[in-house]
mmCIF file as Biopython writes it, N, C-alpha, C and O atoms, coordinates in Angstrom:
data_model
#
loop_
_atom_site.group_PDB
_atom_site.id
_atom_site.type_symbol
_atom_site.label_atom_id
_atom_site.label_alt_id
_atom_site.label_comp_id
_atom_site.label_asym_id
_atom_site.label_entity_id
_atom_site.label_seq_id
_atom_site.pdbx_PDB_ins_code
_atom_site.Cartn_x
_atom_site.Cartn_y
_atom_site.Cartn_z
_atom_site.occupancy
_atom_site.B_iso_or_equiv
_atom_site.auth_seq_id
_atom_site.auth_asym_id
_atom_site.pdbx_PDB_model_num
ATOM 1   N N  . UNK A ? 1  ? 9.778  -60.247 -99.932  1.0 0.0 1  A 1 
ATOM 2   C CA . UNK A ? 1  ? 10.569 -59.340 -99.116  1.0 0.0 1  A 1 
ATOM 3   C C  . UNK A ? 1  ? 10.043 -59.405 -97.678  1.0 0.0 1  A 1 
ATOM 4   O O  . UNK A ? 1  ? 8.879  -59.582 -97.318  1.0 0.0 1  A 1 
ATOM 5   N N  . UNK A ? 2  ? 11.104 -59.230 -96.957  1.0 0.0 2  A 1 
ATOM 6   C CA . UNK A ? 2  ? 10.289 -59.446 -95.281  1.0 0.0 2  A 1 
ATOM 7   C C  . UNK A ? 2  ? 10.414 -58.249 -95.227  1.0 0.0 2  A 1 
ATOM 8   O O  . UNK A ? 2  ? 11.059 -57.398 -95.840  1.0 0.0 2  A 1 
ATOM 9   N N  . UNK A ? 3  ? 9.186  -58.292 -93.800  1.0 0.0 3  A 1 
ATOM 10  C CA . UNK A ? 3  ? 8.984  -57.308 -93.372  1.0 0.0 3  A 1 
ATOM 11  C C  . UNK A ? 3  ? 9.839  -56.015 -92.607  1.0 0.0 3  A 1 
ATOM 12  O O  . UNK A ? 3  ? 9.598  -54.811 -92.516  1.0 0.0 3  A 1 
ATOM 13  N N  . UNK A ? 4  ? 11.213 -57.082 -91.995  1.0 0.0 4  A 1 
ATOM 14  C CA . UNK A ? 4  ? 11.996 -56.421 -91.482  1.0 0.0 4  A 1 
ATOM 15  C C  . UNK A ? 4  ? 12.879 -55.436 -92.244  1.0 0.0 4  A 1 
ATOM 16  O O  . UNK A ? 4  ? 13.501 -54.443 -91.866  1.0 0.0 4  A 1 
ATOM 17  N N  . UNK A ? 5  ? 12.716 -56.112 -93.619  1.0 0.0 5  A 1 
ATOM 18  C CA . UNK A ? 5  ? 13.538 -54.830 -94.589  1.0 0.0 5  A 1 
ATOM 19  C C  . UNK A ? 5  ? 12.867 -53.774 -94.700  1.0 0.0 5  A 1 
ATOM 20  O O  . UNK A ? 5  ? 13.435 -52.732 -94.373  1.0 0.0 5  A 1 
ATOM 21  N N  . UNK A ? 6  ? 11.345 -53.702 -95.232  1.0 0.0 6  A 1 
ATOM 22  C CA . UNK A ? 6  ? 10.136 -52.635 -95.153  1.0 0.0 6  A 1 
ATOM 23  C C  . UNK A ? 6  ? 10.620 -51.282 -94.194  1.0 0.0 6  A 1 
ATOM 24  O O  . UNK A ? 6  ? 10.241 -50.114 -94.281  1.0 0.0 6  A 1 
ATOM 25  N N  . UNK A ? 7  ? 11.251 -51.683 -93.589  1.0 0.0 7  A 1 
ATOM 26  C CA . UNK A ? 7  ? 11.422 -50.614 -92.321  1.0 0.0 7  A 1 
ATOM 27  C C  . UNK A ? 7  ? 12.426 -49.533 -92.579  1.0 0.0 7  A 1 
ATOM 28  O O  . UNK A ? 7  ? 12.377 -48.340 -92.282  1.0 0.0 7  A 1 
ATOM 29  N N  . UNK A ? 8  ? 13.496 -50.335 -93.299  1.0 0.0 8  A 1 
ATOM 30  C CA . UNK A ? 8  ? 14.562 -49.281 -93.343  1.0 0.0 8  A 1 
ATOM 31  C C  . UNK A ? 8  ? 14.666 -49.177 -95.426  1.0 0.0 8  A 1 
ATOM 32  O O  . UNK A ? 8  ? 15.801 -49.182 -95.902  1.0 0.0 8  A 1 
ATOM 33  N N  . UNK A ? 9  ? 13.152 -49.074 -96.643  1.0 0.0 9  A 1 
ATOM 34  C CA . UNK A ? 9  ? 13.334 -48.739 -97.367  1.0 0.0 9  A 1 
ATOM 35  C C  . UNK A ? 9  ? 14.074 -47.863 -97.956  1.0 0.0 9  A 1 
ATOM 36  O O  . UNK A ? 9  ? 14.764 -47.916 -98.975  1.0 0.0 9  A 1 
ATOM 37  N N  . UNK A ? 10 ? 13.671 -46.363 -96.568  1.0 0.0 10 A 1 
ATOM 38  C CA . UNK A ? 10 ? 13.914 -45.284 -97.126  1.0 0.0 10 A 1 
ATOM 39  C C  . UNK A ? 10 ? 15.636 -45.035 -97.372  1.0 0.0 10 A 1 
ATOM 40  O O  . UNK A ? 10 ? 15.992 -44.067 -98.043  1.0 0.0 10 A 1 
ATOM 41  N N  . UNK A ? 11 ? 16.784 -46.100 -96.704  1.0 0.0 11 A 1 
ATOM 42  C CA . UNK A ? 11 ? 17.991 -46.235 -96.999  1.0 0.0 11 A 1 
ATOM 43  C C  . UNK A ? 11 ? 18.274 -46.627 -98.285  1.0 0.0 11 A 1 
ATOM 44  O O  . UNK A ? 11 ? 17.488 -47.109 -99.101  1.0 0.0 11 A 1 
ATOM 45  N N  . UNK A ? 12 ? 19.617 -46.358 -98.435  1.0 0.0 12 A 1 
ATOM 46  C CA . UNK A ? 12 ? 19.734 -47.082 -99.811  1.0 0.0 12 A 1 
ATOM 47  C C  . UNK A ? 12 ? 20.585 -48.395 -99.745  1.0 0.0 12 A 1 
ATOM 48  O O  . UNK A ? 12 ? 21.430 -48.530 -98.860  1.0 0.0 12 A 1 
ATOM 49  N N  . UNK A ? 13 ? 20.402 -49.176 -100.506 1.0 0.0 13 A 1 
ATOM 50  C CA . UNK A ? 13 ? 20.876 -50.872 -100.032 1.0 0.0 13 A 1 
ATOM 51  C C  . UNK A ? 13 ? 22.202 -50.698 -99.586  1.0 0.0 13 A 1 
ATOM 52  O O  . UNK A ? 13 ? 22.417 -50.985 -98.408  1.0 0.0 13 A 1 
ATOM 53  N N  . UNK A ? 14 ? 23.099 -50.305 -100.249 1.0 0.0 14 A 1 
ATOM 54  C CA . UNK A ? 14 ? 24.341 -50.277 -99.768  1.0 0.0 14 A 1 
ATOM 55  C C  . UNK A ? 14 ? 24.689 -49.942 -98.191  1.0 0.0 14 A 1 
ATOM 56  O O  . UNK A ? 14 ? 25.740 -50.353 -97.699  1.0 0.0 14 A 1 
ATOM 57  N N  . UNK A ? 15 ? 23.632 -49.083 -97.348  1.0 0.0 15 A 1 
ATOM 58  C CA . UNK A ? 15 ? 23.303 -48.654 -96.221  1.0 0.0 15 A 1 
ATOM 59  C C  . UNK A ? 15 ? 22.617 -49.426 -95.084  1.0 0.0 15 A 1 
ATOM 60  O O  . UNK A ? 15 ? 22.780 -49.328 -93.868  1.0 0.0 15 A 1 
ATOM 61  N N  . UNK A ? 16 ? 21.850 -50.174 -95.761  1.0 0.0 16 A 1 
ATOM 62  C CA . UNK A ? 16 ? 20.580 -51.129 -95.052  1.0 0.0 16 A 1 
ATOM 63  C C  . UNK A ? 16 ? 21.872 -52.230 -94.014  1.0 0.0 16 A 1 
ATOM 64  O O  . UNK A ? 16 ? 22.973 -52.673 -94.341  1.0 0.0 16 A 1 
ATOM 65  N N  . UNK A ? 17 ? 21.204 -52.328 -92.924  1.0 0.0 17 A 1 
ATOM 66  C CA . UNK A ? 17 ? 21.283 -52.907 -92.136  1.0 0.0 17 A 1 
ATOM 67  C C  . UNK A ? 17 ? 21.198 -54.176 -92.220  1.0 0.0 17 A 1 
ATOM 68  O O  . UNK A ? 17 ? 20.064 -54.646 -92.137  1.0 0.0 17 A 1 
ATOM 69  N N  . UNK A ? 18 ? 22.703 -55.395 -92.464  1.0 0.0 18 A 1 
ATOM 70  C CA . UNK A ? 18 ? 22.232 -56.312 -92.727  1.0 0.0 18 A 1 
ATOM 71  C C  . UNK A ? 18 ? 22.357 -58.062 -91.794  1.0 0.0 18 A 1 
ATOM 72  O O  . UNK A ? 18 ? 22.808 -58.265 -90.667  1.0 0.0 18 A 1 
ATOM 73  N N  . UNK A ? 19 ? 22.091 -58.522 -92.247  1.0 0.0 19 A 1 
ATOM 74  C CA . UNK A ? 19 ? 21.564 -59.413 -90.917  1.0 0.0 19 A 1 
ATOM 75  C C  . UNK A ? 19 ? 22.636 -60.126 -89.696  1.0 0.0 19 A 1 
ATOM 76  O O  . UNK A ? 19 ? 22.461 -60.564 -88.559  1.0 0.0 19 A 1 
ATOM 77  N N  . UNK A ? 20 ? 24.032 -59.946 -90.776  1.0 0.0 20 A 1 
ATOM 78  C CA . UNK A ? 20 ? 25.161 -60.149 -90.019  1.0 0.0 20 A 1 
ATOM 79  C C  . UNK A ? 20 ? 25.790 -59.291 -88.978  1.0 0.0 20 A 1 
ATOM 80  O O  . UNK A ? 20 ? 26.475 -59.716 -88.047  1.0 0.0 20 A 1 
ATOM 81  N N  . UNK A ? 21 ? 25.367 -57.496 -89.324  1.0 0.0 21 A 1 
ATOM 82  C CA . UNK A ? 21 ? 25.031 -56.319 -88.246  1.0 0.0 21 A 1 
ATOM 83  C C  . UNK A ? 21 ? 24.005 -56.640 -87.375  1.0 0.0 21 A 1 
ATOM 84  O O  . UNK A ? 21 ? 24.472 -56.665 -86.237  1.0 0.0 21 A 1 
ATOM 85  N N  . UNK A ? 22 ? 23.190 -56.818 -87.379  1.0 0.0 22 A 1 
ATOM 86  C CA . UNK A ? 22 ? 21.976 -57.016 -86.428  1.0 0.0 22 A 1 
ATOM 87  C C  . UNK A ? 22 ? 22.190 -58.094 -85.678  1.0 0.0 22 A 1 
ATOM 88  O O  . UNK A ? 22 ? 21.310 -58.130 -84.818  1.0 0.0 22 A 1 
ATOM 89  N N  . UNK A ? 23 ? 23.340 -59.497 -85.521  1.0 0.0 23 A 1 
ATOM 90  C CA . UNK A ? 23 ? 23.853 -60.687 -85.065  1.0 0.0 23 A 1 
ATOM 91  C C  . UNK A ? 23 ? 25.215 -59.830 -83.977  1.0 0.0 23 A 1 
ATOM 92  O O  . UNK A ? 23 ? 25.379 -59.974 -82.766  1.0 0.0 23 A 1 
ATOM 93  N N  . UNK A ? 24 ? 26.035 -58.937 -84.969  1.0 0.0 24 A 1 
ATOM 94  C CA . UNK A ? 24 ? 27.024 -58.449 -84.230  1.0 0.0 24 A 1 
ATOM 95  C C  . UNK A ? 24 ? 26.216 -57.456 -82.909  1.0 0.0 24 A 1 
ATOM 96  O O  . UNK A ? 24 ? 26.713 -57.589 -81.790  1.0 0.0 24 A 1 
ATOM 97  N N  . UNK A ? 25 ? 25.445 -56.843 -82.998  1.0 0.0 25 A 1 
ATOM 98  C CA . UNK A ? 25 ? 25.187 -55.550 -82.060  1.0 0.0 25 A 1 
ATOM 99  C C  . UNK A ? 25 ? 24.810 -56.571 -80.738  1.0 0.0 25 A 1 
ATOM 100 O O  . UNK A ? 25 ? 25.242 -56.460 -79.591  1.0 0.0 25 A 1 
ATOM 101 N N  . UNK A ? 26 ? 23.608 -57.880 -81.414  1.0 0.0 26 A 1 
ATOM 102 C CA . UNK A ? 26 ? 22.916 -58.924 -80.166  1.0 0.0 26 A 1 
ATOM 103 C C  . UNK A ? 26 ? 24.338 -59.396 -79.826  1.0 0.0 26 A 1 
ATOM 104 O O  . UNK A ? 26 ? 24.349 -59.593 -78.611  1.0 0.0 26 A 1 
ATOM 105 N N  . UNK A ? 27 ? 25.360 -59.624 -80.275  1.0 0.0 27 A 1 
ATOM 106 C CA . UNK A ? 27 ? 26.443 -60.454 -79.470  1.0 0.0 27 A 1 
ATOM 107 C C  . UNK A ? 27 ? 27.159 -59.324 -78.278  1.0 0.0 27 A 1 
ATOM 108 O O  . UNK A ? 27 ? 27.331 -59.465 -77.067  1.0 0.0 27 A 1 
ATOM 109 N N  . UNK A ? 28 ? 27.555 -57.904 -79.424  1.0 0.0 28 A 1 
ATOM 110 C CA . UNK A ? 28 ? 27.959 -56.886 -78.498  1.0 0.0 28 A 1 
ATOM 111 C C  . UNK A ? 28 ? 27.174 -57.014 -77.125  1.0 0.0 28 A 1 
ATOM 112 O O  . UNK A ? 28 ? 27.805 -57.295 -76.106  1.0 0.0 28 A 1 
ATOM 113 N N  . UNK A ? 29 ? 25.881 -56.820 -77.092  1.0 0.0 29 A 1 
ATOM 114 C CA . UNK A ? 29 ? 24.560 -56.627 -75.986  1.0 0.0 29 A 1 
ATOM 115 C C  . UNK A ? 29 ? 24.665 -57.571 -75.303  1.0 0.0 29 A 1 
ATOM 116 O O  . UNK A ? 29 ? 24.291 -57.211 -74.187  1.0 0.0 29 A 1 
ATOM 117 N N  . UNK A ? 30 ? 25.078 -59.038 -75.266  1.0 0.0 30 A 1 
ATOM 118 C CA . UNK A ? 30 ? 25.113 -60.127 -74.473  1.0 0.0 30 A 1 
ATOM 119 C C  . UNK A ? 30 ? 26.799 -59.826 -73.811  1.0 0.0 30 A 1 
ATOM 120 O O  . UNK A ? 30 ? 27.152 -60.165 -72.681  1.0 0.0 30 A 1 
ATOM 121 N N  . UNK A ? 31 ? 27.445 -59.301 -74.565  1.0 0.0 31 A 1 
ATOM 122 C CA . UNK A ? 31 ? 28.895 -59.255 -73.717  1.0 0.0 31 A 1 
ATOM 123 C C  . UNK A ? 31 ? 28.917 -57.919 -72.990  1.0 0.0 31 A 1 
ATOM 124 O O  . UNK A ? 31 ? 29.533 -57.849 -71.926  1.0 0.0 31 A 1 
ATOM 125 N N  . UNK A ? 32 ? 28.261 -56.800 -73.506  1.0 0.0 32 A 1 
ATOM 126 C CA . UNK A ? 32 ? 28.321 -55.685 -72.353  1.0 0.0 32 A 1 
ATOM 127 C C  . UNK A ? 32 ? 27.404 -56.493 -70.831  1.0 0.0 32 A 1 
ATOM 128 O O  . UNK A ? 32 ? 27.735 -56.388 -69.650  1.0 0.0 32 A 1 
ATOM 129 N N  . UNK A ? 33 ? 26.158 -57.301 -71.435  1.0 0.0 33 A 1 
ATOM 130 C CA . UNK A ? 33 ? 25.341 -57.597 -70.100  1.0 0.0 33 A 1 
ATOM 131 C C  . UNK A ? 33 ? 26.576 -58.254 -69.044  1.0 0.0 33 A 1 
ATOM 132 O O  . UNK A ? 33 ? 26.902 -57.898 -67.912  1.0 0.0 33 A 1 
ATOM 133 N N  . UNK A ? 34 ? 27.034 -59.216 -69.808  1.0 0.0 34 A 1 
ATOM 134 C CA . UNK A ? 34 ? 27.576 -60.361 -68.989  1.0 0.0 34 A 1 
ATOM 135 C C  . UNK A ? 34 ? 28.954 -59.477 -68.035  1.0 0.0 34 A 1 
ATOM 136 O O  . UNK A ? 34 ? 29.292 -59.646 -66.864  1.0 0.0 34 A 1 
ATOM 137 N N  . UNK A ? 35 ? 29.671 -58.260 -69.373  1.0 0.0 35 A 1 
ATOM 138 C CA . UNK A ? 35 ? 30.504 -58.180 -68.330  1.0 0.0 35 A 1 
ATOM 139 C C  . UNK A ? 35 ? 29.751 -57.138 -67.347  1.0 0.0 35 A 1 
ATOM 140 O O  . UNK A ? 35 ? 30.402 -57.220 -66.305  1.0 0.0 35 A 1 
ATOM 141 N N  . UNK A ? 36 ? 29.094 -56.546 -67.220  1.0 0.0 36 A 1 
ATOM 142 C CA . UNK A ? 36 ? 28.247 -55.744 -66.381  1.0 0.0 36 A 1 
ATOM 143 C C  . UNK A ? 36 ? 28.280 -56.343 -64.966  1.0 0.0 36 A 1 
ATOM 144 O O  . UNK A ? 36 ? 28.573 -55.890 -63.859  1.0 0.0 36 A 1 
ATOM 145 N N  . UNK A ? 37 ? 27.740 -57.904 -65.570  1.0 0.0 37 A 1 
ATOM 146 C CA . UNK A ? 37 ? 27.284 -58.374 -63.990  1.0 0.0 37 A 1 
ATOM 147 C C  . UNK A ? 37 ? 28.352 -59.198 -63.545  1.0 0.0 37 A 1 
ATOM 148 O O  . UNK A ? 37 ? 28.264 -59.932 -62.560  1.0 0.0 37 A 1 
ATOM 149 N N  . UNK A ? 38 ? 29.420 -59.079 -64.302  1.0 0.0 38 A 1 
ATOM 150 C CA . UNK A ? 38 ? 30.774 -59.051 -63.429  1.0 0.0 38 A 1 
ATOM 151 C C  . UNK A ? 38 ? 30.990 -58.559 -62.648  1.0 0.0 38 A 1 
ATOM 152 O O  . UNK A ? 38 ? 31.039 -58.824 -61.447  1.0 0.0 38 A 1 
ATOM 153 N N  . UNK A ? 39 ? 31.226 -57.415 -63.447  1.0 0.0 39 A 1 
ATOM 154 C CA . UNK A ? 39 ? 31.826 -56.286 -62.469  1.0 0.0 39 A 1 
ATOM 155 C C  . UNK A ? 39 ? 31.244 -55.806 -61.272  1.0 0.0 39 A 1 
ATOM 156 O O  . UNK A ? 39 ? 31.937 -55.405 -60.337  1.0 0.0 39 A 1 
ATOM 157 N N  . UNK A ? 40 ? 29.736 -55.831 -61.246  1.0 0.0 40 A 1 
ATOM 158 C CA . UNK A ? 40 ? 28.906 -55.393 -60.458  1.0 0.0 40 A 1 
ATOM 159 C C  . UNK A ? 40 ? 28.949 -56.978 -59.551  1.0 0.0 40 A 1 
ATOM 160 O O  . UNK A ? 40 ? 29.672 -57.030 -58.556  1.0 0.0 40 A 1 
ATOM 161 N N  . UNK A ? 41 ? 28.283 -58.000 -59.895  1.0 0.0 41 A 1 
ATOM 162 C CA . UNK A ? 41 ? 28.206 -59.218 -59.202  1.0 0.0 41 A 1 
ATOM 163 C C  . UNK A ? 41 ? 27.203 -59.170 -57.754  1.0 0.0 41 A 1 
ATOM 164 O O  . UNK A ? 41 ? 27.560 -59.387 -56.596  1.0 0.0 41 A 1 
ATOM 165 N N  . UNK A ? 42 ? 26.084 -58.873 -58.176  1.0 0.0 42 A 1 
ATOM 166 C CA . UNK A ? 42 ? 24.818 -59.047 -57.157  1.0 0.0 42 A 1 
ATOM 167 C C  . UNK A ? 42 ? 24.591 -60.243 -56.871  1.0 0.0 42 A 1 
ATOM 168 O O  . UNK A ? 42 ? 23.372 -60.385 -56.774  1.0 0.0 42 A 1 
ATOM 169 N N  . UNK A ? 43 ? 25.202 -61.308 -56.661  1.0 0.0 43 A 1 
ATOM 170 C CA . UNK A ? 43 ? 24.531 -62.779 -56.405  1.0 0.0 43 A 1 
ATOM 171 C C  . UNK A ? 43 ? 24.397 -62.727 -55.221  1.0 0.0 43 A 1 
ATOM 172 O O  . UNK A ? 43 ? 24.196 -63.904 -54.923  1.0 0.0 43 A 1 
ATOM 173 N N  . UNK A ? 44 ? 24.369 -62.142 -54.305  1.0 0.0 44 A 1 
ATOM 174 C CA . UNK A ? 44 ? 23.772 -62.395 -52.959  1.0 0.0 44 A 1 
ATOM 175 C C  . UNK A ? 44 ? 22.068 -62.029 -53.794  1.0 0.0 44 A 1 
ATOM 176 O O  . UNK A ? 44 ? 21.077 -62.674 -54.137  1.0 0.0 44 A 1 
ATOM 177 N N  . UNK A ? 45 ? 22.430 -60.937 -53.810  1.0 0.0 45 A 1 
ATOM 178 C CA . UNK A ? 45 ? 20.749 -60.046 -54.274  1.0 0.0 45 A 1 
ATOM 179 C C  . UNK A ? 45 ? 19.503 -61.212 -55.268  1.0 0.0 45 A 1 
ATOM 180 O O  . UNK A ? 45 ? 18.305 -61.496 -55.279  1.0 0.0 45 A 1 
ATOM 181 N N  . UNK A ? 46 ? 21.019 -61.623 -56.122  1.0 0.0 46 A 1 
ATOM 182 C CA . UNK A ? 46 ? 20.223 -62.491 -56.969  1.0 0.0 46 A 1 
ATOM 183 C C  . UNK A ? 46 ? 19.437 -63.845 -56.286  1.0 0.0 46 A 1 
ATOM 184 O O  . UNK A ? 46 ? 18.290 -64.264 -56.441  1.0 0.0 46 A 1 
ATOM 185 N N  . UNK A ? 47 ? 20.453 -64.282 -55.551  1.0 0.0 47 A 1 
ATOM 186 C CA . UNK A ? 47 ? 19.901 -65.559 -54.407  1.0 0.0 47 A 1 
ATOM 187 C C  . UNK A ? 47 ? 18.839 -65.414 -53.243  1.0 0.0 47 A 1 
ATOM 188 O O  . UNK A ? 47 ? 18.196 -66.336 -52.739  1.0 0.0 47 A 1 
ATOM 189 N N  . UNK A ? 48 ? 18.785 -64.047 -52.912  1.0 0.0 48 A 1 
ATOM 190 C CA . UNK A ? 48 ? 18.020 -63.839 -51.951  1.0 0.0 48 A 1 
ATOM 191 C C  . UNK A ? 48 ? 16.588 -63.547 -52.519  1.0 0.0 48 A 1 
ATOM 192 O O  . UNK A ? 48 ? 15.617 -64.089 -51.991  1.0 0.0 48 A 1 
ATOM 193 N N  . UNK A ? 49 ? 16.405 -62.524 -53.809  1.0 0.0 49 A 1 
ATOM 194 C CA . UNK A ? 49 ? 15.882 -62.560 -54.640  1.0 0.0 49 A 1 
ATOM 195 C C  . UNK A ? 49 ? 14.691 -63.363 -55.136  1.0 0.0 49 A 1 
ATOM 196 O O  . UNK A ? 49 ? 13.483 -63.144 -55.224  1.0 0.0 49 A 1 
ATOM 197 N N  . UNK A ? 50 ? 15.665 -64.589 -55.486  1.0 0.0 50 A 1 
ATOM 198 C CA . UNK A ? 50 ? 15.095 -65.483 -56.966  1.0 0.0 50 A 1 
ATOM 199 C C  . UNK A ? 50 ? 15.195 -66.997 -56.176  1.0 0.0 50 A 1 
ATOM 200 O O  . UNK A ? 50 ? 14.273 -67.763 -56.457  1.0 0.0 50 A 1 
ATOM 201 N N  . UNK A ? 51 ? 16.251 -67.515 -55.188  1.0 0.0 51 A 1 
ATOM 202 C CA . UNK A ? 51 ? 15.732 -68.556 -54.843  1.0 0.0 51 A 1 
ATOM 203 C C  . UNK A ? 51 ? 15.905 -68.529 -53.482  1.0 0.0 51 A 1 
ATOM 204 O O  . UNK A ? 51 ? 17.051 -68.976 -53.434  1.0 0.0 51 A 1 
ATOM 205 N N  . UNK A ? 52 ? 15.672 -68.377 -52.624  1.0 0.0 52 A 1 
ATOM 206 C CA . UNK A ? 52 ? 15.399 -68.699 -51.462  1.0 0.0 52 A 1 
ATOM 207 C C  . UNK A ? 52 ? 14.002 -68.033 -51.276  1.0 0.0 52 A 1 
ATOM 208 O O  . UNK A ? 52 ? 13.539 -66.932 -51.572  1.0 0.0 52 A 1 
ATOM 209 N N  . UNK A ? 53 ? 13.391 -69.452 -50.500  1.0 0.0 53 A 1 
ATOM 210 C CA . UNK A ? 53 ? 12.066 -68.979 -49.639  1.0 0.0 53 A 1 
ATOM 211 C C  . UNK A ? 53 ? 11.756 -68.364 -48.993  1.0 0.0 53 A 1 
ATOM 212 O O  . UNK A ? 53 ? 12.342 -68.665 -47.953  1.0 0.0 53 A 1 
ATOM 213 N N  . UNK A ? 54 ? 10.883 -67.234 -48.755  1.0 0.0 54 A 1 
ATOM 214 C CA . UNK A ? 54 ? 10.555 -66.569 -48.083  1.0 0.0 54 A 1 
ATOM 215 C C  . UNK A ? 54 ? 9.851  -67.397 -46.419  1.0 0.0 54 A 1 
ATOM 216 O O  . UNK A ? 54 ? 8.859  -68.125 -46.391  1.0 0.0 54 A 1 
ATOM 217 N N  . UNK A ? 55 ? 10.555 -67.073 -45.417  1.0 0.0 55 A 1 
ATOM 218 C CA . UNK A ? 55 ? 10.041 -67.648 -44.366  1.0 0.0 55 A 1 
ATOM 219 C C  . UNK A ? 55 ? 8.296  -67.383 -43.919  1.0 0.0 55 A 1 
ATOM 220 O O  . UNK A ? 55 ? 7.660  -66.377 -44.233  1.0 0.0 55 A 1 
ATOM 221 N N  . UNK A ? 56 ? 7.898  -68.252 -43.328  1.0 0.0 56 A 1 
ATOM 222 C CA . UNK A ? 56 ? 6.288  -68.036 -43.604  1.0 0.0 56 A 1 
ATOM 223 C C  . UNK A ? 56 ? 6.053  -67.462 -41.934  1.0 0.0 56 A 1 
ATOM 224 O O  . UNK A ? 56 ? 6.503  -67.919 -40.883  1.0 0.0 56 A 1 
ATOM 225 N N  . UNK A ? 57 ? 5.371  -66.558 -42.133  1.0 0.0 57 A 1 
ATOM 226 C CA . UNK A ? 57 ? 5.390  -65.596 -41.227  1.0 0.0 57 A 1 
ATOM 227 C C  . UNK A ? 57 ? 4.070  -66.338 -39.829  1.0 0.0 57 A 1 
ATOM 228 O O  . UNK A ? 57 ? 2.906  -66.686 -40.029  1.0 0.0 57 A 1 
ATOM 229 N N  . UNK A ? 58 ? 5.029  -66.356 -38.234  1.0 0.0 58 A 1 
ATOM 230 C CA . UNK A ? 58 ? 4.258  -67.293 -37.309  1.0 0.0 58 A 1 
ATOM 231 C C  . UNK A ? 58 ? 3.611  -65.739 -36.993  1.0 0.0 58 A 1 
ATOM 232 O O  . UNK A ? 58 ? 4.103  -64.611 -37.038  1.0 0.0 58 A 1 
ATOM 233 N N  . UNK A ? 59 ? 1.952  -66.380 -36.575  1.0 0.0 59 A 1 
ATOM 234 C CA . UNK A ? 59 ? 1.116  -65.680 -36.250  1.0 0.0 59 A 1 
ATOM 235 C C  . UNK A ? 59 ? 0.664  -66.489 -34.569  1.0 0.0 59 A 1 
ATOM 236 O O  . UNK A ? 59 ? -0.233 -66.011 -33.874  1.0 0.0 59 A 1 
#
């Protein structure tokens, strides 16, 4: 028995959480993210962010 079942014993099987639920909620969670950053759409933020260099400061 894995461990991940251990967790939710105290259910009764018919109840238990099963691995094809726990696949649906991660897919739900990847499509709320994605449309999130639709709607929102920070890619300036993200580019300024994450790849562009920071200019090196003249002394």
């Amino acid at each position: 028995m894995s461990s991940g079942s251990a967790m939710f014993k105290f259910l009764k099987p018919s109840v238990r959480p099963q691995p094809v639920d726990i696949q649906a909620a991660a897919a739900w969670g990847v499509a709320g993210v994605t449309t999130a950053l639709y709607l929102v759409q920070p890619f300036d933020w993200l580019k300024k962010t994450f790849l562009e260099k920071p200019d090196p400061e003249e002394k």
